[in-house]
PAZAPA-4460 file (N, C-alpha, C; in steps of 0.05 Angstrom, whole numbers, plus 32768, in hexadecimal, padded with zeros to 4 digits):
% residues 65
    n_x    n_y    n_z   ca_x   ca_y   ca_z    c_x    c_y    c_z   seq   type   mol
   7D28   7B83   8629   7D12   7B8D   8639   7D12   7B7F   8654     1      X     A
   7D11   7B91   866A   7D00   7B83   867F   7CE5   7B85   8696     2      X     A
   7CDB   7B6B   869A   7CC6   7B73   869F   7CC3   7B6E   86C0     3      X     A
   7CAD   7B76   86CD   7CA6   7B7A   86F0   7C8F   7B7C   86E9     4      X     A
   7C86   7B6F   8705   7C6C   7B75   8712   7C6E   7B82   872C     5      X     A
   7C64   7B96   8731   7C64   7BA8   873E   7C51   7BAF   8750     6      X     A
   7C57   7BA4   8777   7C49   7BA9   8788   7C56   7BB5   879A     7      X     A
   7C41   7BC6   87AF   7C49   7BD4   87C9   7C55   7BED   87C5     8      X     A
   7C49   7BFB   87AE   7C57   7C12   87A7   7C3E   7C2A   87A7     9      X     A
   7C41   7C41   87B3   7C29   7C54   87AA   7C2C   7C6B   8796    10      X     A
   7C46   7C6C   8788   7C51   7C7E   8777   7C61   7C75   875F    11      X     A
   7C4F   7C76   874A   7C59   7C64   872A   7C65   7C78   871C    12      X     A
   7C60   7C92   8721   7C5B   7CB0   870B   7C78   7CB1   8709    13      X     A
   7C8E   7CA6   871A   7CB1   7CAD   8710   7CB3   7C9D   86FF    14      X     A
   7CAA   7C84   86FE   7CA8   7C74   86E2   7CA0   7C7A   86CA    15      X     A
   7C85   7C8A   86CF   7C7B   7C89   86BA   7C8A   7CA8   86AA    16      X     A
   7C92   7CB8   86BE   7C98   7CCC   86B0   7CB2   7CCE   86A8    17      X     A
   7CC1   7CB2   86A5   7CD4   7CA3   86A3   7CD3   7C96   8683    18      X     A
   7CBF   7C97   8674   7CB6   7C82   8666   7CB4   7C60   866B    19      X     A
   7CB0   7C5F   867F   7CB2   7C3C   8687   7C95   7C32   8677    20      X     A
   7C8D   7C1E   867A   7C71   7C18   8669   7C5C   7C04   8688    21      X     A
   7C52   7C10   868E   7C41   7C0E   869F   7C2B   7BFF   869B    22      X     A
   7C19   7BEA   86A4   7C04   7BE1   869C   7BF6   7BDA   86C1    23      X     A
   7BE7   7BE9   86BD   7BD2   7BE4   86D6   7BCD   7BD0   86DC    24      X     A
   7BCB   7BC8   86F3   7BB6   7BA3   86FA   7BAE   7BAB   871D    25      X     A
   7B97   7BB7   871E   7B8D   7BC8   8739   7BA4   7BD6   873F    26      X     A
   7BAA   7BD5   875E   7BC5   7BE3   8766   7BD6   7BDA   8762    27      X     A
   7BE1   7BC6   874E   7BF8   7BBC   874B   7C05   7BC4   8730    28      X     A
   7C1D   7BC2   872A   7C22   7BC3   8707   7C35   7BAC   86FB    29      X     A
   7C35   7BB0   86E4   7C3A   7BB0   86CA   7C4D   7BC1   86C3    30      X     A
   7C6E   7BBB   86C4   7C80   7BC5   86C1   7C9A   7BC4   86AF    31      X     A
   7C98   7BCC   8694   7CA8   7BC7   8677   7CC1   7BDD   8674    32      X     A
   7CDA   7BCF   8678   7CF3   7BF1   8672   7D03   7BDB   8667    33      X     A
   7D19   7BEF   8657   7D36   7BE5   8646   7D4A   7BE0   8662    34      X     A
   7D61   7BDE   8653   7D69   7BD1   8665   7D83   7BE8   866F    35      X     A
   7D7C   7BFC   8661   7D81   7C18   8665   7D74   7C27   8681    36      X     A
   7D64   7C1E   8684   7D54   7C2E   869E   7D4B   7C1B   86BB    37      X     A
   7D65   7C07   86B7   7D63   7BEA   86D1   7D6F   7C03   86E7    38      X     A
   7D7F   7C0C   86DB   7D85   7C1A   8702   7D74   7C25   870A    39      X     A
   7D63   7C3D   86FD   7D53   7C4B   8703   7D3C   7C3D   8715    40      X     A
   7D34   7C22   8708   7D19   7C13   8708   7D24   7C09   8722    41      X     A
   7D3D   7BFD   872C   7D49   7BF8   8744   7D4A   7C06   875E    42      X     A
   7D57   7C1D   8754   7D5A   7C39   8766   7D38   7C3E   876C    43      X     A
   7D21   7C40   8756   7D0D   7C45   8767   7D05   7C2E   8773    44      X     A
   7CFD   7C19   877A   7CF4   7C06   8785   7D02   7C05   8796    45      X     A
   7D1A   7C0A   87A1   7D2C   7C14   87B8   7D1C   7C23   87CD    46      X     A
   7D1B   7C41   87BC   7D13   7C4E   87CA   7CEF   7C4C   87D3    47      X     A
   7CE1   7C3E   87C0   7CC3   7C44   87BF   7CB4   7C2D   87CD    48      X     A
   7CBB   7C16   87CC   7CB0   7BF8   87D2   7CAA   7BF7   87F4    49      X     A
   7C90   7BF4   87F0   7C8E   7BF2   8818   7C95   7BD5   8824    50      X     A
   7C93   7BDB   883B   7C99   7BC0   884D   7C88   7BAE   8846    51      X     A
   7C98   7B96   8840   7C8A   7B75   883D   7C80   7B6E   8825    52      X     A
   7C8F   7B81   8817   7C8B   7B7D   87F4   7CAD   7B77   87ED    53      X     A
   7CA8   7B68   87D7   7CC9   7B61   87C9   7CC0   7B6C   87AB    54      X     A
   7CD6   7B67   879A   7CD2   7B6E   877D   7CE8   7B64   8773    55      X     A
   7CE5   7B5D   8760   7CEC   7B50   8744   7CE9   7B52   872E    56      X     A
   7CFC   7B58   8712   7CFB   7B57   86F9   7D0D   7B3C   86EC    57      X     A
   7CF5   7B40   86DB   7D07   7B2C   86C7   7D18   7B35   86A9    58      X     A
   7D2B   7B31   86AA   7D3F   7B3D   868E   7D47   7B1E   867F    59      X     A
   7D59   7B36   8670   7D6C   7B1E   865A   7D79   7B13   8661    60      X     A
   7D7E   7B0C   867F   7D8F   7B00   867F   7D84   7AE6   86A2    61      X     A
   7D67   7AEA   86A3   7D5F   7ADD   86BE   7D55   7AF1   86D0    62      X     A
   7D4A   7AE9   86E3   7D34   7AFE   86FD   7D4D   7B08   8712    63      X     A
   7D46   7B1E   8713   7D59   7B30   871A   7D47   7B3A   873D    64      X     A
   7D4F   7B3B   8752   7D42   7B41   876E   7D50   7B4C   8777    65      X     A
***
């Protein structure tokens, strides 16, 4: 499993309609996928993350940026 916290984004619904596991905390999230769906989770935070935000997960194997 890996997990993120998730800021500077205004569109969760490709995740979610993704099966990712989502957990609210105000505008920010709570972000749980296999390790099956890291590109995806990559590719969107590529495309979706606004200016002066970074992101990070942590896996099996160390924090991934």
């Amino acid at each position: 499993m890996n997990y993120s916290y998730v800021m500077g984004i205004n569109n969760i619904d490709i995740l979610k309609q993704n099966n990712f596991k989502i957990k609210y905390f105000g505008n920010n999230y709570g972000v749980i996928f296999d390790d099956n769906k890291i590109e995806l989770f990559e590719k969107y935070i590529c495309e979706t993350l606004e200016n002066g935000f970074w992101n990070e997960y942590l896996g099996k194997d160390g924090i991934y940026l």
